[in-house]
Steps between C-alpha positions, in 0.01 A plus 500: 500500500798291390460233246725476220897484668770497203818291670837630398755158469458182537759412720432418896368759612243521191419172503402587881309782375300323223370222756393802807315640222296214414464389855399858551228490198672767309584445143915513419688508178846430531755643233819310508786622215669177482362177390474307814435549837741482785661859517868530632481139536444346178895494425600478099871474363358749269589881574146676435634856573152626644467208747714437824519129599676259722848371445512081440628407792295726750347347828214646696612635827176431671349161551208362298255534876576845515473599137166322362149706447319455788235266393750282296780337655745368285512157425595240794834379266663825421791604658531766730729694345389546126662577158301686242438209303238376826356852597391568138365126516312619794393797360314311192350251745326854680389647220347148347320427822391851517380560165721796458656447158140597335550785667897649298532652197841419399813668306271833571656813626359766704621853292275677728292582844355797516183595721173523308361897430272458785710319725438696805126369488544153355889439613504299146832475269568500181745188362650486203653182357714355257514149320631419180540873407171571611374756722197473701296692741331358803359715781496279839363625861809357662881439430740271715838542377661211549858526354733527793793618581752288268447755173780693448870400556656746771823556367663824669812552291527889602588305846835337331778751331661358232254235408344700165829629396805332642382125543633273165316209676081405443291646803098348508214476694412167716189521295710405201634180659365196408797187572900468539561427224631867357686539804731215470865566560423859581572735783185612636385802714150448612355876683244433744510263797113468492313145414588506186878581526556270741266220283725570183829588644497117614395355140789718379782367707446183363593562141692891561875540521403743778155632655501839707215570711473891543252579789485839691266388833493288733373149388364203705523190317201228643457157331163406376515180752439548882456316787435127478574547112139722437485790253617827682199707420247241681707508836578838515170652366270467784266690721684399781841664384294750357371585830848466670614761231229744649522452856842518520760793492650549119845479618440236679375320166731601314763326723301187534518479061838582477575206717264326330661592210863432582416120632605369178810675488611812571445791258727772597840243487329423097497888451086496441374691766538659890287466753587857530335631165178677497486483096478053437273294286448112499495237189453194527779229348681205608829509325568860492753459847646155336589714210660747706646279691662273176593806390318481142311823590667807619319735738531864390393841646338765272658558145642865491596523165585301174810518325543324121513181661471504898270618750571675809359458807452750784744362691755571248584114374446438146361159329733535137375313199157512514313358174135534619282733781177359562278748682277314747368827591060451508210664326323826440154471456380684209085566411597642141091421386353745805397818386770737635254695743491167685820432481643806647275432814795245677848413470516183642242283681553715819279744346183228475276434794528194616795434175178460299276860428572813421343725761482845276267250225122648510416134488698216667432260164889526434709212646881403504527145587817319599702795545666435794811280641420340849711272722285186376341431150387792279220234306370492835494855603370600150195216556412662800524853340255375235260347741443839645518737216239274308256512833518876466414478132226255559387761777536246799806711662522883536800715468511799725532892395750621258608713722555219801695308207738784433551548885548119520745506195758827644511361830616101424738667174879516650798655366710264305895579415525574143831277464263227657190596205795452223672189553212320697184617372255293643658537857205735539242302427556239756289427821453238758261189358311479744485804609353651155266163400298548835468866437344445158316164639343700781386766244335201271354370829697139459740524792476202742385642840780316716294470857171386304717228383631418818166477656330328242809277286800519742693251323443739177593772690854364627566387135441861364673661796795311514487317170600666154250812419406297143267672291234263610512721803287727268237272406353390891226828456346745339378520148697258305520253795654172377371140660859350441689771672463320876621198308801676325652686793493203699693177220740810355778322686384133335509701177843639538672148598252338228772540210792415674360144607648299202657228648 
């Protein structure tokens, strides 16, 4: 029987954790080596070399409806769209109404996990801490590791001749950005059209001589305002479209978002991507195509080689002069404090059933939480995860047969180009919102049963079908059933327009 959980990071995804456990009744202990809660988020002009956080200027790409826990909707006056400053605002308001803070031991690092001598019986581990240069030992029947996948800078160098031994200029990771303000009067390459290239190639061309934006795919470019003005993510993420997506043929999709796509302005004639290309990826910003269309950025295709002072791109053009390369190239996710037996068990979250457990454990008391990229909000998807994985602890949900795990596990892991793992690491690990939030929901027993709600609440019913799958969607039944959720799916559009009625 699970009691004691130990919670591995304080950021979303354990905060999350900590509160399933103690709706659950089990008893977590949260070990958090910074000072503050707030992971990834909590931004500081400081450069703490063993923590990756935001830049300043960063903006969430999904809306505040889409991205709050599911029993606490953000306050009725935030923006949609939310700096860092707000979501770590949020974040203290959760864990003070919660009680959660009782609950973290702080500027404590985890040195080791290692199963307990008679694991295979009591599926118990063995946790060994640090704080203030002391170690301690704590054996717990559960651990949630809750550390994501933002933990170790990706930077493929192998991938760029010339960069190590021929390039005069400085070459970092996005990681190591903070502001402009070192860039000024500089030419700039930036590597990696993803999110976060696009996000800082912009800031760039405001103070750079020159910015360079090397990508190698196909990439769509979407705005985070939609029709009528409303957050993308809350008219495109809905059952409805969801449905559409499975009912109708893929090409056939695939032609209806490239057009989609391409209603803003056309991506081929801006060089960004083909409706032709099988290999494309989407980001969301607004002035990326004004920058390419003012000419302060400069689309490039994948760097070849680098000389002293140039790169040179595939298609044999050269950008000369270059002072700075700013790799915007993603994450490896690194568990350095598992024991390496466990370790060696998966490569990547494809090797976890359900992206949570690892199906060769003797006992499923083992949990990654949060490792996983969706098409929506990750602090919702790693909620969800929690919900469930803390049910199984408290012995409310089952988990089937190793072996039906393993089987489960080889048949949904695909092949993935190796040029793809090294300059877009987490291309893997991303999956359909909706798709992967009712698959864990419907294991936790908390997905809403669409033609009960249509016979019993049909006005619910067409605001969760056609409406914005929020993360109150989660909250209608089952155990940890939530009396505001009716309430909150049906005034999120009051709540959205809320802050913009100033005047």
């Amino acid at each position: 029987m699970v009691r004691s959980v130990a919670v591995i990071g304080a950021g979303a995804a354990g905060l999350a954790s900590i509160k399933c456990c103690l709706d659950e009744g089990l008893e977590p202990t949260c070990f958090e080596r910074s000072e503050d809660i707030g992971g990834i988020w909590r931004y500081t002009d400081s450069m703490d070399g063993r923590r990756v956080s935001v830049y300043r200027s960063i903006i969430s790409n999904t809306s505040k409806e889409m991205s709050c826990f599911s029993d606490f909707p953000f306050p009725e006056d935030f923006p949609s769209c939310l700096p860092h400053s707000l979501l770590l605002e949020y974040f203290r308001m959760y864990a003070w109404h919660f009680n959660l803070l009782q609950h973290i031991h702080f500027k404590t690092t985890v040195l080791s996990v290692r199963k307990h001598p008679d694991f295979t019986t009591s599926g118990q581990w063995e946790v060994v801490t640090e704080t203030n240069g002391i170690q301690e030992s704590h054996i717990f029947d559960a651990v949630m590791v809750c550390t994501g996948h933002y933990q170790k800078p990706n930077l493929p160098l192998a991938s760029f001749p010339g960069i190590n031994t021929r390039f005069k200029g400085q070459y970092l990771h996005s990681c190591e950005y903070r502001d402009v303000e070192a860039f000024r009067g500089k030419r700039v390459l930036v590597v990696g059209a993803g999110n976060t290239g696009g996000d800082l190639s912009v800031e760039l061309s405001h103070v750079a001589a020159k910015v360079f934006l090397s990508s190698g795919s196909s990439t769509w470019v979407l705005s985070r305002l939609s029709d009528h003005g409303f957050p993308w993510d809350m008219i495109s993420t809905t059952r409805f479209n969801h449905f559409l997506e499975w009912l109708l043929p893929a090409a056939l999709m695939k032609r209806i978002k490239f057009r989609k796509f391409n209603s803003r302005f056309n991506h081929e004639n801006y060089g960004l991507a083909s409706t032709k290309s099988s290999n494309f990826k989407i980001i969301i910003n607004e002035q990326l195509p004004f920058c390419l269309l003012s000419g302060t950025i400069v689309l490039k295709p994948k760097v070849k080689e680098f000389t002293e002072s140039s790169a040179v791109f595939e298609d044999g053009t050269t950008a000369e002069n270059i002072d700075v390369v700013l790799f915007a190239t993603g994450y490896i996710f690194s568990f350095p404090f598992l024991e390496e037996s466990v370790c060696s068990l998966f490569d990547d979250n494809r090797s976890l059933y359900k992206r949570i457990f690892l199906p060769q454990l003797e006992k499923p008391t083992l949990a990654i939480i949060g490792l996983v990229q969706l098409t929506g909000s990750v602090m919702v998807g790693a909620e969800i995860q929690a919900r469930w994985v803390t049910g199984i602890f408290a012995g409310w949900n089952k988990l089937p047969p190793n072996t039906k795990m393993m089987a489960d596990v080889s048949k949904k892991k695909p092949l993935v180009k190796r040029w793809v793992m090294l300059l877009h690491p987490g291309e893997n690990l991303k999956m359909s919102f909706i798709s992967y939030a009712d698959e864990i929901a419907s294991c936790a027993g908390v997905k809403p049963n669409m033609l009960k709600l249509l016979l019993t609440d049909p006005r619910l019913a067409l605001a969760v079908f056609f409406g914005p799958c929020s993360p109150y969607q989660y909250r209608l039944v089952g155990r940890g059933k939530w009396s505001g959720a009716r309430d909150a799916i049906l005034t999120q559009w009051q709540r959205t327009l809320k802050p913009l009625r100033t005047r």
